[in-house]
Residue, then its C-alpha position, 0 to 999 in steps of 0.5 A: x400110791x402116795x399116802x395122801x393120794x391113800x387118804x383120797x381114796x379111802x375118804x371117797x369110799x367113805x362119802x360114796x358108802x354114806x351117800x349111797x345109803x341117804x340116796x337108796x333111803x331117800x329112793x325108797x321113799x319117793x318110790x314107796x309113797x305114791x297115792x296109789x301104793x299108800x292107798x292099797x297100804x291104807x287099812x293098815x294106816x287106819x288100823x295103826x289110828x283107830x288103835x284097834x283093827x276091823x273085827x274089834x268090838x268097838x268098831x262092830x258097833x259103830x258098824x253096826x249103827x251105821x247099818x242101823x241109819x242106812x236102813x232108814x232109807x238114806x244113801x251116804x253117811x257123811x263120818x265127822x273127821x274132827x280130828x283132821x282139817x278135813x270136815x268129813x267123809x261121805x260113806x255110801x251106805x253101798x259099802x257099809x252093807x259090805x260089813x265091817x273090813x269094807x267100812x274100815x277099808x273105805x274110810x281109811x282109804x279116803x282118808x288119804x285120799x283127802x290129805x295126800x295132796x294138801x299143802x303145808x306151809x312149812x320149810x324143813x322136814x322137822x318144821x314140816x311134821x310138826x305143822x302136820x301135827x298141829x293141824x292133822x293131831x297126826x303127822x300127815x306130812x309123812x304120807x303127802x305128796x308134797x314129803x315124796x317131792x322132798x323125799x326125791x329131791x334128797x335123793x337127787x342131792x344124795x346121788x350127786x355125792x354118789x357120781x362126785x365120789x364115783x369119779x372120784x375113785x377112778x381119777x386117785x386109782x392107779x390102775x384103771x380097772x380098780x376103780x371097778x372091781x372097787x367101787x362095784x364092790x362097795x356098792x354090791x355091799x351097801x345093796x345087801x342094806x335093802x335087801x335086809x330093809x325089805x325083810x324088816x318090812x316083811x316082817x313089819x307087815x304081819x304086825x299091827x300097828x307101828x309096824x303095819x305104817x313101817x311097811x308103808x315107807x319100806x314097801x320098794x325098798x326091794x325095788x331099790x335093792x335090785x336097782x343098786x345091785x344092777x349098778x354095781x354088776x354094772x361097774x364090776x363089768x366096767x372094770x372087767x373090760x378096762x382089765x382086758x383093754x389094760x392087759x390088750x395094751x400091754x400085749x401090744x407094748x410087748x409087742x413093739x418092744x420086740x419088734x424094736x429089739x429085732 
């Protein structure tokens, strides 16, 4: 192999290593913020605005008012959200008599609720969180489903890199059945990232706070591991069977070469 052809091929395993990890970020994201998964993480979210989780004492007296004004005989509480574009969120007393975790659990998931699907006039994700933070005093374009479209849109951008450095590798390979044991190989490697990601988001969720919003973003980042995986089994496998149709035609060449000296 020729040095430039050399300098190709270890320059398109570079790009394919990068691209694979911005693709596999980027999947996990778009797979991780749905409504209904950010809504099931929601608790955790709310734990991580409020700075303090539902047993605290300061949100057993506010539970504990709201106990006291559901008792004079009304049915919703309508909860001030100054904080949020948001005026308000009406909580049935139905859930406030539940106590304190429903309360937390309610609120926060319809807080959500009311922020995934607002739009943002913004262009660029830096742009984007900034004017979420100017308008929400938190920056509620993470948890959008406007982020999710941006999020899938990187990751279609980054897996073309994925497929160009793919094809890349088996045009510069001189035997065919490399660019499979290769390339298999490398992404095999860069699947153990998810793998390792999945576990920090584990651990993420047994702590409160910034941890608790990590596991939000990292939750199918397991998903993603075994999707990467399977494509790399799957070009392993590919170049297993160029090996034996490499080595089937050789057998044949030999074949013809004796015959031919008969």
């Amino acid at each position: 192999m020729s040095f430039l052809k050399k300098s190709g091929l270890t320059l398109a395993i570079i790009i394919l290593v990068v691209a694979l990890i911005f693709a596999g970020i980027f999947l996990t994201l778009s797979f991780s913020l749905n409504k209904s998964n950010i809504q099931s993480n929601a608790v955790h979210f709310f734990d991580y605005l409020s700075t303090s989780g539902g047993d605290s004492p300061e949100i057993q007296n506010i539970t504990a008012g709201l106990i006291l004004r559901c008792g004079a005989g009304i049915s919703n509480i309508s909860l001030p959200m100054d904080f949020l574009s948001i005026e308000s969120i009406k909580l049935p007393c139905s859930e406030v008599f539940k106590g304190n975790e429903q309360v937390l659990s309610f609120v926060s998931k319809s807080l959500i609720n009311s922020i995934y699907d607002e739009k943002y006039d913004c262009s660029g994700l830096l742009n984007c969180i900034k004017v979420s933070q100017e308008k929400n005093n938190f920056p509620s374009y993470l948890v959008s489903a406007q982020f999710q479209a941006y999020c899938y849109k990187e990751f279609a951008l980054a897996f073309f890199f994925v497929l160009i450095s793919l094809v890349t590798i088996f045009f510069l390979v001189e035997k065919k059945h490399n660019f499979g044991f290769l390339s298999g190989t490398v992404v095999l490697i860069v699947s153990v990232v998810f793998l390792l990601l999945k576990k920090f988001a584990v651990i993420s969720a047994q702590k409160s706070g910034v941890g608790s919003i990590v596991n939000i973003f990292l939750f199918s980042s397991y998903k993603v591991f075994n999707i990467i995986f399977a494509i790399g089994l799957l070009l392993l496998i590919i170049g297993l069977v160029l090996k034996l149709y490499e080595k089937n035609e050789e057998e044949k060449d030999e074949e013809k070469k004796t015959e031919n000296k008969k």
